[in-house]
C-alpha positions as a Markdown table, in Angstrom:
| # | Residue | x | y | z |
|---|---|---|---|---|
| 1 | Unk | 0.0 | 0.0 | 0.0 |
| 2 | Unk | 3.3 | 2.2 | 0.7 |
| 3 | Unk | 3.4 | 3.0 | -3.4 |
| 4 | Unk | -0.4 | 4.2 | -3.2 |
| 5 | Unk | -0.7 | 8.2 | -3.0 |
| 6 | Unk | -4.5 | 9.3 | -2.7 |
| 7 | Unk | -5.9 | 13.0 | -2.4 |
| 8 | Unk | -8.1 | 12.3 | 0.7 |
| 9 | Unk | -8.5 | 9.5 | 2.5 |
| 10 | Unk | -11.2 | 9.5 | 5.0 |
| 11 | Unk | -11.1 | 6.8 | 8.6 |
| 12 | Unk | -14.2 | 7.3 | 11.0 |
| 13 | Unk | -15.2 | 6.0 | 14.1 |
| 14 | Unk | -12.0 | 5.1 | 16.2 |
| 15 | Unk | -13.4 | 5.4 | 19.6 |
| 16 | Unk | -10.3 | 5.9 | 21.3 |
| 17 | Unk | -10.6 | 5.2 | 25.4 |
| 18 | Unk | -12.8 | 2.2 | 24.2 |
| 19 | Unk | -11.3 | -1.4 | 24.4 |
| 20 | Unk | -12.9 | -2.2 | 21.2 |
| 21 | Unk | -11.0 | 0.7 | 19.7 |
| 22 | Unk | -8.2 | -0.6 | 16.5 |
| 23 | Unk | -6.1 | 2.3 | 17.2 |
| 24 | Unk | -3.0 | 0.3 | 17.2 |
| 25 | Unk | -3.8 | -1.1 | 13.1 |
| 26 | Unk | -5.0 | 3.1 | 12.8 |
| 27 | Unk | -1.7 | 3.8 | 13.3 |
| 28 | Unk | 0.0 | 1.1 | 11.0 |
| 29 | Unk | -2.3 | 2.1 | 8.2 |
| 30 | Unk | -1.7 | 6.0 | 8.5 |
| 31 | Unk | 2.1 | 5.1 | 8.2 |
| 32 | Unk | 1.8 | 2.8 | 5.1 |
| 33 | Unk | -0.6 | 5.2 | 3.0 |
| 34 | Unk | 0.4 | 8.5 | 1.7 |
| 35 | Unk | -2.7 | 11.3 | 1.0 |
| 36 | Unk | -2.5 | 14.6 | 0.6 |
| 37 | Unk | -5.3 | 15.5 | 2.8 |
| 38 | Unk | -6.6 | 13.0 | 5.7 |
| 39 | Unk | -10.0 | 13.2 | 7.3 |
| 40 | Unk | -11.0 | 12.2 | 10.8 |
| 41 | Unk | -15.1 | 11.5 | 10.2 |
| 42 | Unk | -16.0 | 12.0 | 14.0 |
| 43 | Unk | -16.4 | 9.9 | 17.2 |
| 44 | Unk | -12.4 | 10.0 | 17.2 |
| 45 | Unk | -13.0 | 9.5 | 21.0 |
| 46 | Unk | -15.1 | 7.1 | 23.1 |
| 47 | Unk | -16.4 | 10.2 | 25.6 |
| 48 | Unk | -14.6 | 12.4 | 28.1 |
| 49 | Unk | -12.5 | 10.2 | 30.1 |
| 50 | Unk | -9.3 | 10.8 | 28.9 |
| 51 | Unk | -8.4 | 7.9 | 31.6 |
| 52 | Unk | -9.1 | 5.3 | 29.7 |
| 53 | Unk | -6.7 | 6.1 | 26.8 |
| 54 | Unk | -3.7 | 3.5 | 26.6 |
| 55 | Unk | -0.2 | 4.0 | 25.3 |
| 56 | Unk | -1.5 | 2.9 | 21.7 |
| 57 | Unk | -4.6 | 5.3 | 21.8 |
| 58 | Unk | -1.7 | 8.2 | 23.1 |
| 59 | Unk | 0.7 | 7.0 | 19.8 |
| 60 | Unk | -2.0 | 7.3 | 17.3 |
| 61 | Unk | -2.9 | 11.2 | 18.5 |
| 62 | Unk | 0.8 | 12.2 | 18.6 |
| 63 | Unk | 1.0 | 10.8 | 15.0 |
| 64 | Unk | -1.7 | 12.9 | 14.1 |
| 65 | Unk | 0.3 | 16.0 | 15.7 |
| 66 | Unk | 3.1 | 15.3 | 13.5 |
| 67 | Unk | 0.6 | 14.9 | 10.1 |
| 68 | Unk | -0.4 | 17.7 | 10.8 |
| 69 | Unk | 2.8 | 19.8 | 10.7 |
| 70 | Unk | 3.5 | 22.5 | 7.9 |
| 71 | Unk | 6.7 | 21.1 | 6.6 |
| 72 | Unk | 4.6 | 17.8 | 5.7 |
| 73 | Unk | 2.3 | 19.5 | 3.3 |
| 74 | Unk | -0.7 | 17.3 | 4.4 |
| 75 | Unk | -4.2 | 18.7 | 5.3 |
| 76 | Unk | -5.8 | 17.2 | 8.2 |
| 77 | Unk | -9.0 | 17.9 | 9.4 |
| 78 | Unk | -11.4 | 16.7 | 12.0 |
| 79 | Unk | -15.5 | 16.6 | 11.5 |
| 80 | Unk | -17.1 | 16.4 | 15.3 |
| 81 | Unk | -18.9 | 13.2 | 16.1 |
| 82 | Unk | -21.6 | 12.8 | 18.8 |
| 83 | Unk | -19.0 | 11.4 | 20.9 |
| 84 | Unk | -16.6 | 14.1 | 20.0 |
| 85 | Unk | -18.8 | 17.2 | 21.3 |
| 86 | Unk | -17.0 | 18.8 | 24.4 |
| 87 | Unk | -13.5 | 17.7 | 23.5 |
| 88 | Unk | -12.5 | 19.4 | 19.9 |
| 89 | Unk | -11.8 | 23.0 | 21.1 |
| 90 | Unk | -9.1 | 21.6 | 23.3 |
| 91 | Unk | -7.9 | 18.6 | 21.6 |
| 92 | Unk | -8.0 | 20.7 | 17.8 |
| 93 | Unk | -5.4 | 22.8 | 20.0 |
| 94 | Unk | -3.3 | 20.1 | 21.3 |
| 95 | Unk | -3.0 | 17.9 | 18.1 |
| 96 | Unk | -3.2 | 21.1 | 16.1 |
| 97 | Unk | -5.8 | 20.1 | 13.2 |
| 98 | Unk | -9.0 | 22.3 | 12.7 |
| 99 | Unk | -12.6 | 21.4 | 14.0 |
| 100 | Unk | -15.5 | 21.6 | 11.6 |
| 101 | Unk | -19.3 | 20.3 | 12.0 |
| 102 | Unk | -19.1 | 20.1 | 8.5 |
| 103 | Unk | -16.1 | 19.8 | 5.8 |
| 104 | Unk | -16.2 | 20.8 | 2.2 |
| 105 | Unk | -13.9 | 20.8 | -1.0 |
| 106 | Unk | -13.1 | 20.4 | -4.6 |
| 107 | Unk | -11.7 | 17.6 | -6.3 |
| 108 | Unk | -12.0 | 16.4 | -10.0 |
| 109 | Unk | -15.0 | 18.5 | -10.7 |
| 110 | Unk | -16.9 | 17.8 | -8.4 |
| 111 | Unk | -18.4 | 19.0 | -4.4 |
| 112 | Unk | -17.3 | 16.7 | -1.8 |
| 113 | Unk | -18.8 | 16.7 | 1.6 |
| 114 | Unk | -18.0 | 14.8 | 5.3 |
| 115 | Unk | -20.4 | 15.4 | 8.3 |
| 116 | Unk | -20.1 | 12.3 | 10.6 |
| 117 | Unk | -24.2 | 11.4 | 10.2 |
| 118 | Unk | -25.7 | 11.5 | 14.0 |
| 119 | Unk | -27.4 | 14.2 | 12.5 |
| 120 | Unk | -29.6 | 12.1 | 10.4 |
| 121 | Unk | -30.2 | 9.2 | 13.7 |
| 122 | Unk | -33.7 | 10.1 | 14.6 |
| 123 | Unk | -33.4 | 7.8 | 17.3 |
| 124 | Unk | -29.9 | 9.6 | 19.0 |
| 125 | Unk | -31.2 | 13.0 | 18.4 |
| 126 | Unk | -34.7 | 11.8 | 19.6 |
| 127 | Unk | -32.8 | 10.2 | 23.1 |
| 128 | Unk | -29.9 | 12.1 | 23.8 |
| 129 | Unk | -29.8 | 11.0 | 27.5 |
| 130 | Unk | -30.8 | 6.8 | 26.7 |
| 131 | Unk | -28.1 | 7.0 | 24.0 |
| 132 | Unk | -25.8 | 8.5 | 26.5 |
| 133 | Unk | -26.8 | 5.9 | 29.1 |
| 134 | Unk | -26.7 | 3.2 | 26.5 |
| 135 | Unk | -22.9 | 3.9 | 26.0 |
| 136 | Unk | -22.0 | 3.9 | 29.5 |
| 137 | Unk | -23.1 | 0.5 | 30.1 |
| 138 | Unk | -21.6 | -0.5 | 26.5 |
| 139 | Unk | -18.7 | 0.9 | 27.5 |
| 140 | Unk | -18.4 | -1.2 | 31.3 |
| 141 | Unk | -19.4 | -4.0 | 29.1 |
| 142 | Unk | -16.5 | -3.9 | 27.2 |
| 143 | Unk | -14.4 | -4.2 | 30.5 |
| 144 | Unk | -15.7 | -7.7 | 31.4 |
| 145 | Unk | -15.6 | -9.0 | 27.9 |
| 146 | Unk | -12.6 | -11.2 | 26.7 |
| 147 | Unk | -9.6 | -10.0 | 25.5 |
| 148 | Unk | -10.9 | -10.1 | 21.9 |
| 149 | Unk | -14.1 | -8.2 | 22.6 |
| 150 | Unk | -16.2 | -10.4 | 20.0 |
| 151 | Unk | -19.5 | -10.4 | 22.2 |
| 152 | Unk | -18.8 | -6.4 | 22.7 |
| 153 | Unk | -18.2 | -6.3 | 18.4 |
| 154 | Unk | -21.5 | -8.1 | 18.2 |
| 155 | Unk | -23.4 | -6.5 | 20.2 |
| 156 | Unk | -22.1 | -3.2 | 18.4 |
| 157 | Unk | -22.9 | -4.7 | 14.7 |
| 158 | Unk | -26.2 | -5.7 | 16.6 |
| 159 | Unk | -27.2 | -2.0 | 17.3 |
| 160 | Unk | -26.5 | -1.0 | 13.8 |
| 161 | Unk | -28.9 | -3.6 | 12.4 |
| 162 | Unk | -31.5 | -3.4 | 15.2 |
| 163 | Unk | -31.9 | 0.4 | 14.4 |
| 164 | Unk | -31.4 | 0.5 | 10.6 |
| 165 | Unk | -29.0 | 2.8 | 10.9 |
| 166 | Unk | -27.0 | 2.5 | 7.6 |
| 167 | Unk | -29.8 | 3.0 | 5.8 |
| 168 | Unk | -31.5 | 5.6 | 7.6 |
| 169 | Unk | -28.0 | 7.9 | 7.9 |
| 170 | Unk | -27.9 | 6.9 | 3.6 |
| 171 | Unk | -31.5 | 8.5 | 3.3 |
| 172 | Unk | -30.3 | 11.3 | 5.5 |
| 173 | Unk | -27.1 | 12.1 | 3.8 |
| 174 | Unk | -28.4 | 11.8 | 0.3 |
| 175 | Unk | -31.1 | 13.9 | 1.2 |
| 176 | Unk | -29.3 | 16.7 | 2.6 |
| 177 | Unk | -26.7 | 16.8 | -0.3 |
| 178 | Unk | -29.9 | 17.0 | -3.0 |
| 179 | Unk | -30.4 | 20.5 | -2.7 |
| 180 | Unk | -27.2 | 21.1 | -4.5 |
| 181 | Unk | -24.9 | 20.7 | -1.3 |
| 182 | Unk | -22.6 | 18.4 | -2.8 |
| 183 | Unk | -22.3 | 15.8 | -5.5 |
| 184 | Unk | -20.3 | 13.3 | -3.3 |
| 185 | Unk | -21.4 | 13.2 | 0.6 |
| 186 | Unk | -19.3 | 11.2 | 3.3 |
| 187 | Unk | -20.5 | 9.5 | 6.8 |
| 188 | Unk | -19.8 | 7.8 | 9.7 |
| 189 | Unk | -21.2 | 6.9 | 12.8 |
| 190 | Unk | -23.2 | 3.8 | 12.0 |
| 191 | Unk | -19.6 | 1.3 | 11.5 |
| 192 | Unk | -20.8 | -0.3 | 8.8 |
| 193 | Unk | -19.1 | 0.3 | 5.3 |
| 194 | Unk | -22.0 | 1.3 | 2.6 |
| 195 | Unk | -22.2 | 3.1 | -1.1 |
| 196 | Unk | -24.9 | 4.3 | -1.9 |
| 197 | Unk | -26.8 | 6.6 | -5.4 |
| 198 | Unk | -29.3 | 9.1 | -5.7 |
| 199 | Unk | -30.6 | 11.3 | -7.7 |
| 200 | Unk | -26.9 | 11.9 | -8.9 |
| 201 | Unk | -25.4 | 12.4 | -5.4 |
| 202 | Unk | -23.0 | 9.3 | -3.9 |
| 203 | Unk | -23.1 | 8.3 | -0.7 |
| 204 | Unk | -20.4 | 6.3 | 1.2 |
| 205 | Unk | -19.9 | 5.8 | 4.8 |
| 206 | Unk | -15.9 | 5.3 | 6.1 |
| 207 | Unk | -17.3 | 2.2 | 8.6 |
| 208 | Unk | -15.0 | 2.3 | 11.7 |
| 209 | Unk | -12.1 | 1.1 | 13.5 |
| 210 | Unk | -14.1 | -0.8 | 16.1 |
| 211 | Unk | -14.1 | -4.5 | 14.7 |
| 212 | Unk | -11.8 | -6.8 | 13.1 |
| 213 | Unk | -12.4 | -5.4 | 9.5 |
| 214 | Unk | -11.4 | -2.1 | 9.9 |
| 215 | Unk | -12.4 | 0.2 | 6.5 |
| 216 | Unk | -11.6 | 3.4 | 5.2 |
| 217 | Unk | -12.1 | 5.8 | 2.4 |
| 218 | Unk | -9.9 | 6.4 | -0.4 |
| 219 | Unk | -10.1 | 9.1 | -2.9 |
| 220 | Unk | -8.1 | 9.2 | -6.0 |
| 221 | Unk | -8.0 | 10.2 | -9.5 |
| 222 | Unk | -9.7 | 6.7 | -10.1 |
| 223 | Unk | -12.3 | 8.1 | -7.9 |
| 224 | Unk | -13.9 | 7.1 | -4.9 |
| 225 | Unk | -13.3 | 3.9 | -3.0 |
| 226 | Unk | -14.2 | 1.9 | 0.0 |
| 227 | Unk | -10.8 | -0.4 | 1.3 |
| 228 | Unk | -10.6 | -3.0 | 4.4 |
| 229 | Unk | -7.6 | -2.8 | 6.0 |
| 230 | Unk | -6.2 | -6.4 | 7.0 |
| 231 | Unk | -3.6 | -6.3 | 10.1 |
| 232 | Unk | -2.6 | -8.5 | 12.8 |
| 233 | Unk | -6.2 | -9.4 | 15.5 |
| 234 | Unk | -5.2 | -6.8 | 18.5 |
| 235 | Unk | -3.3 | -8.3 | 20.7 |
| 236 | Unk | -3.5 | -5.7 | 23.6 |
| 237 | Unk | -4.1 | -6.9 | 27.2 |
| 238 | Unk | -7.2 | -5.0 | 27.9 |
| 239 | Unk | -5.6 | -4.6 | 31.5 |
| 240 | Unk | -3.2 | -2.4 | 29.6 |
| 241 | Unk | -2.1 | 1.0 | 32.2 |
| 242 | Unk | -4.2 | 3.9 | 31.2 |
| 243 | Unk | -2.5 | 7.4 | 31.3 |
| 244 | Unk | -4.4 | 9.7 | 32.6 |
| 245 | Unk | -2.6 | 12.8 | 31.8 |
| 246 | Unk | -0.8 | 14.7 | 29.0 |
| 247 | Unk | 2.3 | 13.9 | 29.7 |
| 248 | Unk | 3.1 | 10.9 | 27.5 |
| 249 | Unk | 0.8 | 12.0 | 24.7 |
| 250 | Unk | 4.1 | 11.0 | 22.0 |
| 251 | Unk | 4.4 | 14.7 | 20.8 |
| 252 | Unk | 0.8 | 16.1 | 21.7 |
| 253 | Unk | 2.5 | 19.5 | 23.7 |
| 254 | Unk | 0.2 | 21.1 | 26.3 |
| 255 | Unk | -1.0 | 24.7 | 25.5 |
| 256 | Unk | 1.9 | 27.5 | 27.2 |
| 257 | Unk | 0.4 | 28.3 | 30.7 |
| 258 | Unk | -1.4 | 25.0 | 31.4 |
| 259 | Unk | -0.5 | 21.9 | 33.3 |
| 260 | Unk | -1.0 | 18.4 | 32.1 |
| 261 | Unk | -3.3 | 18.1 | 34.9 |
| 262 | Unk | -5.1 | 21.5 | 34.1 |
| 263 | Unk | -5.7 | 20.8 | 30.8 |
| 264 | Unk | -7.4 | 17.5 | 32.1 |
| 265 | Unk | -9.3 | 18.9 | 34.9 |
| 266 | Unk | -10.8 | 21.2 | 32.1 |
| 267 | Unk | -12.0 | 18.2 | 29.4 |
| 268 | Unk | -13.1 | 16.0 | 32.5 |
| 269 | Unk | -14.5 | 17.8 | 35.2 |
């Protein structure tokens, strides 16, 4: 994949403080693929306990960091998730990579598009607080489940199915880009890979980083493609320390003035 250069490439869904989060395969791919402009489609983190991020999940962000230096020429960009909202304005700062609810640009002709798609999950924006609930237990769930995390995974892919989600974010998506929005529209949130047509606006949702096939979006001069990405099963003890400060975020540098545990204090508390 090293010889492969894209314009965009697009990853969703990484869930990082989760034990069902791929960060470690993330990382691997991010180093094997060269883009010119690399999209982070939302629900980059789990919620707003920065305790539960491991080593690998602290690796991944400080990679990000570097991406997203000048001298590498490389646009990065992050488009807030529902599990992102209350942590961009400081983490955009500390991994230094814009924030949008929304992300737009030109490529071959045509209007691209990426919003994560809780926006169009009549059933989150109906039952913010169940959906919040719903995640806490999923999440303590995870902490009991074997080292692999397949009944966790299942239960995940369950949800999706249960709620019809990839098909009711498609309708969503396609129908907000009709009005002339965008010719090409780009999702996340529901971790299931999907392409979808209408009405001459393409649809295609990045999947996630949650399961064993991890998938992300590719977009070339060939035009748009959805890829799995194959890597070694995660092999991390789930009993793994956590860091729960700053301070061995592999490059992340806390803003002048604050302390790690400041900074922490602020996102947490």
């Amino acid at each position: 994949m090293q010889g492969n250069c894209f314009d965009t490439v697009i990853i969703s869904d990484l869930h990082l403080g989760s034990e069902v989060s791929r960060a470690g395969a993330a990382l691997a791919f991010l180093q094997s693929v060269r883009f010119k402009r690399l999209i982070l489609l939302g629900d980059i983190f789990a919620d707003l306990n920065f305790r539960r991020l491991t080593k690998e999940h602290w690796k991944f962000l400080g990679h990000i960091r570097k991406l997203s230096n000048p001298r590498h020429k490389i646009e990065v960009v992050w488009v807030e998730g529902n599990h992102d909202h209350g942590l961009t304005e400081v983490m955009s700062h500390l991994v230094g990579i814009p924030v949008y609810q929304e992300f737009s640009w030109n490529y071959g002709g045509k209007r691209h598009l990426a919003i994560h798609g809780h926006q169009f999950d009549s059933f989150a924006v109906a039952n913010a607080f169940l959906s919040k609930v719903g995640h806490l237990i999923f999440l303590q769930l995870q902490k009991i489940d074997s080292k692999n995390q397949r009944f966790a995974r299942y239960l995940d892919r369950l949800n999706t199915r249960w709620l019809r989600l990839s098909e009711q974010v498609a309708h969503g998506a396609l129908s907000y880009a009709k009005p002339g929005k965008a010719e090409r529209i780009f999702c996340g949130h529901t971790h299931a890979a999907l392409a979808r047509e209408r009405d001459g606006v393409q649809y295609y949702n990045a999947g996630a980083w949650v399961d064993q096939r991890c998938t992300f979006i590719a977009i070339g001069p060939e035009g748009v493609a959805i890829h799995d990405y194959v890597s070694e099963i995660d092999n991390r003890d789930p009993g793994e320390e956590r860091i729960p400060s700053f301070a061995d975020a592999a490059g992340i540098v806390v803003p002048a003035g604050l302390s790690a545990d400041e900074v922490y204090e602020n996102i947490a508390g």
